[in-house]
N, C-alpha and C positions, 0 to 999 in steps of 0.2 A: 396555226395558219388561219390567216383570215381572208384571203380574196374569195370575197363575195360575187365577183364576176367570173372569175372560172367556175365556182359551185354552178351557178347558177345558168351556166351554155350547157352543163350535164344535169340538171334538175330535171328538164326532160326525161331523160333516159332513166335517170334512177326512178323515177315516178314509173314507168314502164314495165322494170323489172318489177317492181312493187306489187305492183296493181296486179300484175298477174301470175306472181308470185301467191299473192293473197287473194285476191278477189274481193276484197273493198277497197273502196276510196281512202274513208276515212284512216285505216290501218296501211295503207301504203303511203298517206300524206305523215304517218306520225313515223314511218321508218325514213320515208325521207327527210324531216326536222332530225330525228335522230341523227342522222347521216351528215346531220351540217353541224350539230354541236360537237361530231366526233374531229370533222375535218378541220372544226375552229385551233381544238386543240392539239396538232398536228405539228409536229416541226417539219417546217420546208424541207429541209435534207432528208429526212422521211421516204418523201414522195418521188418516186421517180417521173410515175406516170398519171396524174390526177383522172384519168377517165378509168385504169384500171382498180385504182386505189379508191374511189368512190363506190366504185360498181361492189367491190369487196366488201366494203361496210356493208353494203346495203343488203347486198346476195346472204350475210351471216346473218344479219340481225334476220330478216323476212325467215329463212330456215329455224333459226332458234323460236322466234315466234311460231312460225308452222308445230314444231314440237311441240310447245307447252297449248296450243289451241287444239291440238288434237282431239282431245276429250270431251271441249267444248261443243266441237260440231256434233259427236258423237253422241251426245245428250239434246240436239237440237232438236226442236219438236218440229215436228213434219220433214220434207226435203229441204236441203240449204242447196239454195243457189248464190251465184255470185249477185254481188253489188250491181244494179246498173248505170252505165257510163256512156254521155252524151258524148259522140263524137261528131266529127265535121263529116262532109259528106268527103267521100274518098274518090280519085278517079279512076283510070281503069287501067292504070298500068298493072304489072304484074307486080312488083314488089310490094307495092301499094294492097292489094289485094288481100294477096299473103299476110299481109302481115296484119292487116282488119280482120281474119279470120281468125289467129288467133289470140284476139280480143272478145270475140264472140262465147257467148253463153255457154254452147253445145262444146268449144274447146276447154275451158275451163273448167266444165265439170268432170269432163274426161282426167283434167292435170291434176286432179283433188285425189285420181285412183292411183296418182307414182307416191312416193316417200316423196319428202322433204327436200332429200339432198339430188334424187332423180330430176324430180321437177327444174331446181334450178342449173343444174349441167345441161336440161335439154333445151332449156331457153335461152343460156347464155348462149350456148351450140348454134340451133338451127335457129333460131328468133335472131336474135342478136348477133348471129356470128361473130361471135369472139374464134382464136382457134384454140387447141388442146391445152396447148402451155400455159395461155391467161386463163381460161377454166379452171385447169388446174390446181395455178396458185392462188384463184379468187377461193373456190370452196375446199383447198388445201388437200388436194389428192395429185393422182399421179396423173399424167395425160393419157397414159393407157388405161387405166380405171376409168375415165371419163369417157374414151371412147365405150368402151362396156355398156356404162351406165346408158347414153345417147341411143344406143342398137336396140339396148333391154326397152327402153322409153319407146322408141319409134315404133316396134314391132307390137307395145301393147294398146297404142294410140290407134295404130292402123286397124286392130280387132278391133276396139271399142268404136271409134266412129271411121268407117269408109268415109272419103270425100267425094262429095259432089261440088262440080263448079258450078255456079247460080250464077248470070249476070244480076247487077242492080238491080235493071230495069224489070226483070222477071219477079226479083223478088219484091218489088214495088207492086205488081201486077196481082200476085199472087195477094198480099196484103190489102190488098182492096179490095179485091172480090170475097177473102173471108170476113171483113168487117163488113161488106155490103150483105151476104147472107147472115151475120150475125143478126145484124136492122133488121133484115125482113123477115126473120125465125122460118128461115130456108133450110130445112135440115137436108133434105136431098143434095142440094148445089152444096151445102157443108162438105157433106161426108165425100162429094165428089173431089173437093180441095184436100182432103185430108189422105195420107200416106193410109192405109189399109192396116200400117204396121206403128203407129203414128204413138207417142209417148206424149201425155198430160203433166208436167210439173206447175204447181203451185208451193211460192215460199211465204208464208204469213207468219212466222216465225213465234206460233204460239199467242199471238197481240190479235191478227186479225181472221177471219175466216176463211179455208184455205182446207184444198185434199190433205191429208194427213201422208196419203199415198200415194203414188203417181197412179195415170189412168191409160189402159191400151187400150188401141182398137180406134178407127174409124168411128162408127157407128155410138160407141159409149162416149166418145170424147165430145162428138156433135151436140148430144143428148145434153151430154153435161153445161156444155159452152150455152144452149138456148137456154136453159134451165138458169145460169147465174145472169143471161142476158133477162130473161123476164122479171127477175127482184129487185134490178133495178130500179132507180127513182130518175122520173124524166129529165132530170137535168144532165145526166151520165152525156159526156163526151167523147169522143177518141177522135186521137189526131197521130197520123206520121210521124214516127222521127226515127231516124239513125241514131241504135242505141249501140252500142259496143260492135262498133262497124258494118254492122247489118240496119237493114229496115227492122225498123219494131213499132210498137205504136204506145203510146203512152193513154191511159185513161183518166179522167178528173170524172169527180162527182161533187157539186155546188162550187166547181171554180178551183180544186182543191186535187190535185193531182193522189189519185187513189189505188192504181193497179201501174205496174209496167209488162209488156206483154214483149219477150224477143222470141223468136224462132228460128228453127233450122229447117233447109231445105235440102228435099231431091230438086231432082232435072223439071219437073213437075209438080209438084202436089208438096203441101206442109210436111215434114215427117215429125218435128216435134213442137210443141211450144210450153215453152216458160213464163209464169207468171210469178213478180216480184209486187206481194203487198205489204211485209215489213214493213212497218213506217220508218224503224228503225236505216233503212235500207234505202232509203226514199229524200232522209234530208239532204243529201249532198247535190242531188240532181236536181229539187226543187230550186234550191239555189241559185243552181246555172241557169232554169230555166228564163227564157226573156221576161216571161210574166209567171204569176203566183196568180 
């Protein structure tokens, strides 16, 4: 089969599943090509339903990859965090929302704690709303196994991160004021931004300099933050941007994008923040960027 116009009204979407299936770009854009060389060679009589019949490709290969990468992450030096990913600005509807959340860094590392085949029943389920039956037959189980699976997921998701709802504009707020005390080596106005119970990730992925370990606490995380802020060379910039549907801030040093910085929010105060220096991690979004 070759309509390149049908693939390509659900390239979207398989790109979606992908991405958050995996948590990079680049390995969601290479399931997605995969996904188009499978569907070239497809007989039409095949397909009944080319939205479910894609999503299938995509949902087995991304699972099959998950397995044979397991190891990989498990050898990674320091924490692996996800990929980050320029999105648009979102607005404030509800679905809208939801559905930038989880896109977001703090969701992600959460969906890295289900299996393989967990992960993608919970996203086809509550992301994506597919119902039982297409779940089912995309990752070849039964619809009451799937419900299982969705219950087992949601109840271990809700341990790992409670949600809070943050508007935008708070966490616009929020991000400005800890870059404005980063500038002025405000440790107090810091630690008053920061969650008391606040978690540090740094991913350098063995290339660049970066905690080996995450960092708790207010107080150690402040310390730490002035402390990478002072090594810097004057030229270090930060600027805004919506990275994986949240505010995040991107940093360059000599013109040259160098750190990605996303976090999670309370009602108030940071509780976590993630930093992506991988370079490895870095080319896809330089890319998009409007300027290098």
């Amino acid at each position: 089969m070759s309509d390149l116009k049908t693939f390509n009204q659900y390239r979207p979407l398989l790109f979606s599943i992908a991405y958050r299936m995996l948590g990079t770009v680049t390995d969601a854009e290479d399931m997605v090509q995969e996904t188009f060389l499978r569907w070239q060679q497809t007989a039409e009589a095949q397909v009944r339903s080319a939205k479910t019949y894609l999503s299938t490709i995509t949902t087995r290969l991304c699972i099959d990859y998950l397995r044979s990468a397991r190891v990989q992450r498990e050898q990674y030096v320091g924490p692996w965090l996800p990929e980050p990913m320029l999105t648009q600005q979102t607005s404030g509807s509800t679905d809208v929302v939801e559905l930038a959340d989880t896109l977001s860094t703090a969701f992600l590392i959460v969906l890295e704690k289900l299996s393989p085949l967990e992960r993608a029943v919970f996203l086809l389920r509550v992301v994506f709303d597919y119902d039982y039956d297409e779940v089912g037959h995309i990752v070849n189980k039964t619809p009451t196994y799937c419900r299982q699976l969705v219950h087992r997921a949601r109840q271990h998701l809700t341990s790992q991160r409670p949600r809070f709802e943050v508007a935008p504009q708070r966490q616009e707020q929020l991000v400005e004021q800890f870059l404005r005390a980063c500038q002025q080596g405000d440790l107090q106005g810091l630690i008053k931004l920061l969650a008391e119970d606040i978690t540090f990730w740094s991913d350098g992925g063995g290339k660049v300099s970066a905690a080996l370990k995450p960092v708790y606490g207010a107080v150690k995380v402040a310390r730490l933050l002035l402390n990478i802020r002072r090594r810097k060379p004057p030229s270090t910039r930060d600027y805004p941007a919506e990275i994986n549907g949240q505010v995040g801030m991107l940093h360059f040093v000599d013109h040259q994008l160098s750190r990605v910085y996303t976090f999670d929010f309370t009602s108030d105060r940071i509780q976590s923040i993630y930093i992506v220096g991988n370079p490895d991690k870095l080319k896809s979004l330089r890319q998009d960027l409007p300027v290098n």
